[in-house]
N, C-alpha and C positions, 0 to 999 in steps of 0.2 A: 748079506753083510749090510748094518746099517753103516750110511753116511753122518755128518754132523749135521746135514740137513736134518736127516732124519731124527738125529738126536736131537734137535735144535725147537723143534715142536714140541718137547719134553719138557723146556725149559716151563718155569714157571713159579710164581711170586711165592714164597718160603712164608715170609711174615712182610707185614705192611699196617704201620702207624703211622699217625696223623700228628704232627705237632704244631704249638702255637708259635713258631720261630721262623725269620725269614729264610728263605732257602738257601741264601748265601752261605750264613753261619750254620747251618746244617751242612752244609757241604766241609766248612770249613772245618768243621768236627770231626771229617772223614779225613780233613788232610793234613791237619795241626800235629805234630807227636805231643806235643803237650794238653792239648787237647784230646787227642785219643787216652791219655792215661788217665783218664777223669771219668772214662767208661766202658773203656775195655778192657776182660780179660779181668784180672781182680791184681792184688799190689803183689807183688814177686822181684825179684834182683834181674829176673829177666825180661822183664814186661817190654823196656826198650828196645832191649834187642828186637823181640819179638814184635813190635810195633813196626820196625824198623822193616824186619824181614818180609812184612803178611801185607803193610798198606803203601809200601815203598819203592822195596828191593823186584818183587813180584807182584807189581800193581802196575796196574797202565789205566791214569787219569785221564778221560773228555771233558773238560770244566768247563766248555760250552756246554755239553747236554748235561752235565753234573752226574756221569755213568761211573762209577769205580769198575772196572775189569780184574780180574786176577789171575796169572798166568797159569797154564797148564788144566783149568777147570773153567766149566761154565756160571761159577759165583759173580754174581755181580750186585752191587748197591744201585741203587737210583734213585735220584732226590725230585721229588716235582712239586711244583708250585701247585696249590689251590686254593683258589682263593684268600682268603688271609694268611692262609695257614701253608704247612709245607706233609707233601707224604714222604718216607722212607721205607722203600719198599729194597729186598732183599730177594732175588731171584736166583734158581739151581736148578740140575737138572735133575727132573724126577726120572726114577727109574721104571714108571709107565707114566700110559698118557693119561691114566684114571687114577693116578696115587693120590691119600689124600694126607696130603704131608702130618694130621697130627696122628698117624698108625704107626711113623715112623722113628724109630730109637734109632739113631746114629750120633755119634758124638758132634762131628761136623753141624747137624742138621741142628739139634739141640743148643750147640754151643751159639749157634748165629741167632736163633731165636731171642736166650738169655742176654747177648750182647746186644743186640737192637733196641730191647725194651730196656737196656741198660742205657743206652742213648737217648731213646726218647725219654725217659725219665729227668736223666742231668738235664738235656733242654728244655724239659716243662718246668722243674721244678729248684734245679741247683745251676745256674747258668755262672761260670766262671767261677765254681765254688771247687773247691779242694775234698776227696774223698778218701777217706779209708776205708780197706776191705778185709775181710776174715775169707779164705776159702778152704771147705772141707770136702773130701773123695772119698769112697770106700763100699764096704759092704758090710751087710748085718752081721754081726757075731752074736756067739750066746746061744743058736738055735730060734731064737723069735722069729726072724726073717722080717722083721719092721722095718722097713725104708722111712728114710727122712721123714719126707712128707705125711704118714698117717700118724708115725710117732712124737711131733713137732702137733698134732691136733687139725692140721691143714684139709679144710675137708675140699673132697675130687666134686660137693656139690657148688662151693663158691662162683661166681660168678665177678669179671669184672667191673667194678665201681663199687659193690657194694660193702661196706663197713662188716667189718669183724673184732672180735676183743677177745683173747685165748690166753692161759694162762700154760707156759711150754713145763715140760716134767719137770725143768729143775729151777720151778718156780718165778722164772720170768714172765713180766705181761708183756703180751703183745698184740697191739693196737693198731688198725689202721685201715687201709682201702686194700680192695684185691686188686692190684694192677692187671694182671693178664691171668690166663688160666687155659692150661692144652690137657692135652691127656695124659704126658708126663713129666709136667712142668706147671709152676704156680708161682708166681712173682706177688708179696704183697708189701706195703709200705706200711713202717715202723715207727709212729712218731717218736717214740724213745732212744730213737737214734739220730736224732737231729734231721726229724721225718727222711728217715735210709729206706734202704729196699733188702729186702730176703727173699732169694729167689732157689726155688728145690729144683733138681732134677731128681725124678727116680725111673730107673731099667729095673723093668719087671724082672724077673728067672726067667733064665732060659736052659739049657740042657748043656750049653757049654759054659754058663755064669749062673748057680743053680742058687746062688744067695741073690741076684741081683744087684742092685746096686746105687748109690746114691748121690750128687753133690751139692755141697751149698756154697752160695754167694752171699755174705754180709757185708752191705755196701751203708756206711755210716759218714754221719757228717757234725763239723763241729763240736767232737766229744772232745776232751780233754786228754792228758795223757792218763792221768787215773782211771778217769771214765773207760778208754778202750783197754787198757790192758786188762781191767777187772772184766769186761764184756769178752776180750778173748779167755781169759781164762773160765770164766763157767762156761762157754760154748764148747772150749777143748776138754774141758773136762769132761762134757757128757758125751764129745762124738767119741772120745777114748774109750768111754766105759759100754758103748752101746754099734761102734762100727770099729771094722778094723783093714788091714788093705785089700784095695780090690779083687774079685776073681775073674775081673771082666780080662779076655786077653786081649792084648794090646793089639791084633789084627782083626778084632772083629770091630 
């Protein structure tokens, strides 16, 4: 039978960024609800709540060592100073001692990664700025079996920093830096979003989710109200025409 000791050697760093921000207000990102809404998670009627539940209700803050804890798991945030700059690193347990966290699809594992880079983005790039987000879920219809990401033109060779310019099927450009880049995930920044971020997950097929599966984060800034409703409507248009709801089941 293992111990949590022995679970406890498992533990280990999820994702880990560097930002140009002092560590304070990085922390303070972890603990503000107004601030969490500016990068977690994408706009929904529940986001509060859900804020409220995940960094609050079932958190237990060290704000001398700046450790976020979360009850009942071994998730934890860490902010550390280096020199000018600040790391956020994200720590879980892996399920061996040789896992290498990007083989693994789990929504959990997934969604902390997208979140993270969602933070360190607002902090490098939008500090105190107000965001709007699009989020879409689902799986391929039609028989194709195209997931977001090779259908959107996102290619698996990108690398992050370097410049891309892609024109999406329903004739959007899109322009910008590759933020981050896993093996089922690809964050890249938008300048025609008021330099936003679009970020894919895709779950391959599996035998109990045999379409796979997809989601996207649209995270925009400074658009007008014209500007975003016309931006949600051709994105909804086409996830409609080309995904439809999950097969993923909801315990896996």
């Amino acid at each position: 039978m293992s111990t949590r000791a022995d679970e406890a050697q498992f533990d280990r760093p999820l994702v880990e960024v560097t930002v140009s921000a002092p560590a304070d207000e990085v922390w303070q990102a972890l603990r503000d609800p107004a601030t969490l809404q500016q990068w977690f998670g994408w706009d929904a009627d529940t986001l509060a709540a859900e804020i409220q539940y995940i960094f609050h209700d079932h958190a237990v803050a060290d704000d001398a060592a700046r450790v976020l804890r979360f009850e009942g798991i071994s998730d934890r945030f860490e902010v550390v100073t280096r020199g000018d700059a600040t790391v956020i690193r994200v720590v879980r347990a892996a399920p061996t001692a040789d896992t290498d966290w990007d083989e693994v699809f789990e929504d959990m594992t997934q969604g902390w990664i997208a979140f993270t880079r969602q933070l360190a983005f607002a902090l490098q790039h939008h500090r105190g700025q107000t965001r709007r987000t699009l989020y879409f879920s689902g799986s391929p219809t039609g028989g194709s079996g195209v997931l977001a990401g090779p259908a959107l033109g996102l290619s698996r060779t990108w690398t992050p920093g370097q410049t891309y310019a892609i024109a999406a099927p329903f004739g959007e450009q899109l322009a910008g830096e590759v933020w981050h880049r896993g093996r089922h995930q690809i964050g890249v920044t938008v300048r025609g979003w008021g330099d936003g971020l679009l970020v894919v997950m895709d779950r391959p097929p599996t035998e109990r989710a045999p379409r796979g599966g997809s989601q996207m984060i649209l995270t925009t800034y400074g658009l007008d109200d014209a500007a975003f409703a016309a931006l949600s409507a051709r994105w909804s248009s086409w996830w409609a025409e080309h995904f439809g709801p999950s097969d993923q089941p909801a315990c896996a």
